[in-house]
N, C-alpha and C positions, 0 to 999 in steps of 0.2 A: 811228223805225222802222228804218233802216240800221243804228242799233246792233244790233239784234237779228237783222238779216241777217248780219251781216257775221261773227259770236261762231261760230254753227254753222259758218261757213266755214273759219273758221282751225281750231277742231278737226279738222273734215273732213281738213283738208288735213296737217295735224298727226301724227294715227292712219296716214295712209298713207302720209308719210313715214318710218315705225317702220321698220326693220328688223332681223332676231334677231343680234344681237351674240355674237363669239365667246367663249366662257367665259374664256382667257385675261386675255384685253382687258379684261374682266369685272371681274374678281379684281384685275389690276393698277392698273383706275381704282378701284375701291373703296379699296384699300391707300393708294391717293396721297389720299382722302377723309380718311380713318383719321391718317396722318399730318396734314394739313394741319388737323384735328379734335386731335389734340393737342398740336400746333405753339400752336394757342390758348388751349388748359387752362390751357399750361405759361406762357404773357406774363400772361393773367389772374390766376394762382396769384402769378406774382411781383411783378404789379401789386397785388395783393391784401396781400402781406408771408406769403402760407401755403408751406411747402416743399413744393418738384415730389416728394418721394419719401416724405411722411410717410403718404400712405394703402397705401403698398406697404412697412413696415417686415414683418420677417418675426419670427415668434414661436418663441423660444428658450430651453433651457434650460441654464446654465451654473453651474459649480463654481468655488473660486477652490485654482489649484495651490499646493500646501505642501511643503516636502519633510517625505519619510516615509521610512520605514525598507523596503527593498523585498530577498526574497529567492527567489532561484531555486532550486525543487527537482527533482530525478530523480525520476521516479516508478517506481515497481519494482513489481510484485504477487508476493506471498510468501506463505506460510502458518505458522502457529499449528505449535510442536509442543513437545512437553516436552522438558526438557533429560532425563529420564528418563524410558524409554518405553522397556521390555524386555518379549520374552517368554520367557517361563521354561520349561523343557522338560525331562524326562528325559533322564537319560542310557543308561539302557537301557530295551528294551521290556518290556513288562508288561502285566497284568491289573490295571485301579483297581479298589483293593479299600477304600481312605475318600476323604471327599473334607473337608476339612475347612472349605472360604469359599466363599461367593457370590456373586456380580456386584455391584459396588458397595460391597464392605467393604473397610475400609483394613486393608494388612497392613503387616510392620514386616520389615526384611532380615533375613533368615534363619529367617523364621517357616517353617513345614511348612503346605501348599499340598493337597497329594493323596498319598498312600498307593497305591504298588505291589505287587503279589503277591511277596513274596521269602523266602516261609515256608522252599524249600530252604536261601538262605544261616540263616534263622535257629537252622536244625536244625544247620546246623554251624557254626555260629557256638556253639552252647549244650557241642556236643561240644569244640570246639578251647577254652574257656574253660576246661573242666572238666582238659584236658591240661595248661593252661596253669597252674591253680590245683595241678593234683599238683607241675610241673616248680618251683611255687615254694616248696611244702612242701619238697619233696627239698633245694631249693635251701638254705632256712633251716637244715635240718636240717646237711647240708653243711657250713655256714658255724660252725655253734655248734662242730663236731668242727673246725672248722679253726681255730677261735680256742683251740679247748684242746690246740691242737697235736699234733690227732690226725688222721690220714689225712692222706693226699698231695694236692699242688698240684695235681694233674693230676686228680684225683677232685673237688675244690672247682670250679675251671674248669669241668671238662665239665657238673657242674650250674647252673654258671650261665648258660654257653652254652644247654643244653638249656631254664630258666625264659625267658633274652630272643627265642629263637626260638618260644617258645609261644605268648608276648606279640605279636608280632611276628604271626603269623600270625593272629591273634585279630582284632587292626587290621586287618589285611587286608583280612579276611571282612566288618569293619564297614565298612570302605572300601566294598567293595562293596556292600553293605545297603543306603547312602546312594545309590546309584544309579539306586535302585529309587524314590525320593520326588521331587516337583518342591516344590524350595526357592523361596521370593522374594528375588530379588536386591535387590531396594532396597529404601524405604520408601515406600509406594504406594495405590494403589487397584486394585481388579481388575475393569479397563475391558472384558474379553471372555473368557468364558471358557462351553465347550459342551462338558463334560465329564459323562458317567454312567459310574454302577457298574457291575461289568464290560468297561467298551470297554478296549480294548488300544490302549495308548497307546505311544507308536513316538517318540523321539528326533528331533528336527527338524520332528517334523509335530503329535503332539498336547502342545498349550503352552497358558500362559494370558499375558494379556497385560497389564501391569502399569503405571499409568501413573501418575505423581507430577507431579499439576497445580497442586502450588505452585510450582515451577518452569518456567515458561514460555519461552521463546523465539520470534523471528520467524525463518523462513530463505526465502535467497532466493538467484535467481542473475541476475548482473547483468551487461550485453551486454560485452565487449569495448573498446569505442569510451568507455565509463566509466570507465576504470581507472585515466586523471591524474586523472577529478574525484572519486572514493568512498574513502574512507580512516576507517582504525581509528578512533573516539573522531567521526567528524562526528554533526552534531545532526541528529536524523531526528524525523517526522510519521508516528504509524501509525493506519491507517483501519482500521477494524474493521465492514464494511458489516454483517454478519449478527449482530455482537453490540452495532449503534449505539453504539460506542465510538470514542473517541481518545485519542489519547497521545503525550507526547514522549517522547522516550529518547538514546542515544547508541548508536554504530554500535559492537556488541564485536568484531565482527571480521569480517576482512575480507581475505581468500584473498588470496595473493600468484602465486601460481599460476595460466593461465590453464587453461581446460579444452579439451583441442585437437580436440574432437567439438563441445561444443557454442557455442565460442568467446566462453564466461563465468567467471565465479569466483562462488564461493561469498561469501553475507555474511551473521552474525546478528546480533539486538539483540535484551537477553535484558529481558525484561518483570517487570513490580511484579506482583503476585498482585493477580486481578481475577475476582468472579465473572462476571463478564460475556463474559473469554475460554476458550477450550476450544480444545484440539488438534485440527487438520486447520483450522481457520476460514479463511479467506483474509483476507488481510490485505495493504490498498498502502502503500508504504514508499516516503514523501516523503521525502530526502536533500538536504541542505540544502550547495548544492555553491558558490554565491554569496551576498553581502549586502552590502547599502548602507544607512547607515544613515542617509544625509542623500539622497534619491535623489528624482529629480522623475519621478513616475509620471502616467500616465494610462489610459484606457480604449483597447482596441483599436479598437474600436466609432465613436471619437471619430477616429482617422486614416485620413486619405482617400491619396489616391496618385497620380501623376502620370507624366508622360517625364520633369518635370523630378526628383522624388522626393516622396518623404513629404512631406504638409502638415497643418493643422487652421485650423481656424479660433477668434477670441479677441474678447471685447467688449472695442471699444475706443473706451468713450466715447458706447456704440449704435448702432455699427455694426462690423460684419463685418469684422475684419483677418487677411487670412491672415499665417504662418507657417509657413516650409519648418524642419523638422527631423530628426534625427539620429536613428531608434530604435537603441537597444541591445537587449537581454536581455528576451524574454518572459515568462511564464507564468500560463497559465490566462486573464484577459482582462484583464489589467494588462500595462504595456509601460515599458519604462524609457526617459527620453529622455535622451540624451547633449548632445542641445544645441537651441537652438530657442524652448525655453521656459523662464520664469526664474518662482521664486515671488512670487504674490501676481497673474498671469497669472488671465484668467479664461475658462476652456476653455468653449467651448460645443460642448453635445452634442449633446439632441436640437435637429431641425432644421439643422445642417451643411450634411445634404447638399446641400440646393438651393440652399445662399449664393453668392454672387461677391463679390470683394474689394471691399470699400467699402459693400456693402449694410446700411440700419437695420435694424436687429434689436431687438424688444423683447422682454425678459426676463419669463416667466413664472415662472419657476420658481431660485431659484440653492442651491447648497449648497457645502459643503465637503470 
């Protein structure tokens, strides 16, 4: 029976000795539990022969470094345009009076384009011919009396002066005739042209525009601060976003001159005939200004950073070894490493960030 007195006593007494404990104090004793709870894991694990850190390896995905051929380019945005691209215009004003091509037809240099009103030159053009053909009868005439040594020097002369000034004038008038038409300077396509019968067509203003798209080019103009690294003949990358094209080429030329407004130089690179390209396109012109052709690359993505510098992490063996190294020369999400890392290195990527030096890491994933 005491037993059973005495059990509710000590509870009793127990519950009222309870009092609410500061959260600190709390937190702190739990911590020293926690610890001293894996203080025992850690003697059992290795009574046991199991490693303290194999349920904590961390999962990773790594490549093994090779050297590769690695190049830096300039990126430039340029545009498409023909190396022939004229528009063709009278040279006097006028009334269109034919029009002879369409939008879209190919002409050839020096084909006839449009027909202006020049009916006055042609009336005296008809008259001064008709002068010209009398001055060269007389002429003949002249010359037979002068081979049979008849009439004077001065009489044979004055007609033949009088035939090469007729002549002469006649050119003239045709000369001017031709002023009155808009020729094609090249051999072409006729890329724009908004021309009717009757409009009066005016010298610099109404023209057609003539564009010979087997002939291509890129142009572009390129900063200042480029001008040791772009030069004549370098191998360039051109993107062609709105005609899903690419291409290599080589740099034709390349301005020596800077431009002192907008502190750049001119550059083309004249393109293979492509239906896919067309003048005005925009076009980026990757310039090929460094290369290495044994070079140990990696992912940008892959280098972390420090006070002390650049690092990465490497499997070495299933775990975690970091690596301080050297970057060089960027582009796009590749990095060149100058030192650091040596091939046959096996870079791990995803998962990095949350390593520490010496941590298991198991391999999910690996490539090259």
């Amino acid at each position: 029976m005491k037993k059973y007195i005495y059990i509710p006593a000590l509870l009793l007494l127990a519950a009222c000795s309870q009092k609410p404990k500061d959260k600190n104090a709390e937190l702190a004793d739990l911590k020293k539990q926690q610890a001293d709870i894996n203080s025992k894991i850690a003697a059992l694990q290795a009574s046991a022969g199991v490693s303290q850190d194999s349920s904590k390896s961390a999962d990773i995905s790594v490549y093994k470094i090779a050297e590769t051929k690695f190049t830096h380019y300039v990126d430039i945005q340029g545009k498409i345009d023909a190396k022939d691209n004229v528009t063709a215009y009278p040279q006097s004003p006028g009334v269109i009076t034919k029009i002879y091509v369409a939008p879209g037809q190919h002409v050839s240099k020096g084909q006839l384009l449009v027909q202006l009103d020049n009916s006055v030159l042609r009336e005296n053009i008809e008259q001064a011919q008709s002068q010209a053909t009398l001055a060269k009868t007389l002429f003949e005439r002249q010359k037979n009396l002068w081979d049979q040594k008849i009439g004077t020097e001065v009489q044979f002369l004055q007609a033949q002066t009088q035939m090469q000034s007729a002549q002469k004038q006649v050119d003239g008038l045709r000369q001017q005739a031709d002023l009155y038409r808009i020729i094609s300077p090249i051999n072409g396509t006729i890329d724009q042209m908004d021309l009717k019968l009757g409009q009066v067509a005016q010298p610099g203003t109404t023209g057609i525009r003539i564009v010979n798209a087997d002939v291509l080019k890129v142009k572009a103009d390129v900063p200042e601060s480029y001008a040791s690294r772009v030069n004549q003949g370098d191998n360039v990358k051109i993107v062609v976003p709105d005609g899903n094209d690419s291409l290599s080429a080589k740099l034709t030329f390349a301005a020596k001159a800077i431009d002192p407004t907008s502190r750049s130089f001119a550059i083309e690179i004249a393109l293979p005939v492509r239906k896919t390209l067309r003048p005005n396109m925009t076009a980026i012109i990757k310039i090929a200004d460094y290369n290495n052709s044994k070079a140990i690359v990696i992912p940008l993505n892959a280098i972390q950073k420090s006070e002390q510098g650049d690092y990465v992490y490497v499997n070495d063996n299933g775990a975690a070894k970091r690596k301080n190294i050297k970057v060089g020369i960027a582009y796009g999400s590749q990095a060149e490493i100058l030192s650091g890392l040596t091939a046959g290195d096996q870079l791990i990527t995803a998962g990095a960030s949350d390593l520490n030096d010496g941590d298991k890491v198991n391999v999910l994933q690996s490539g090259n």
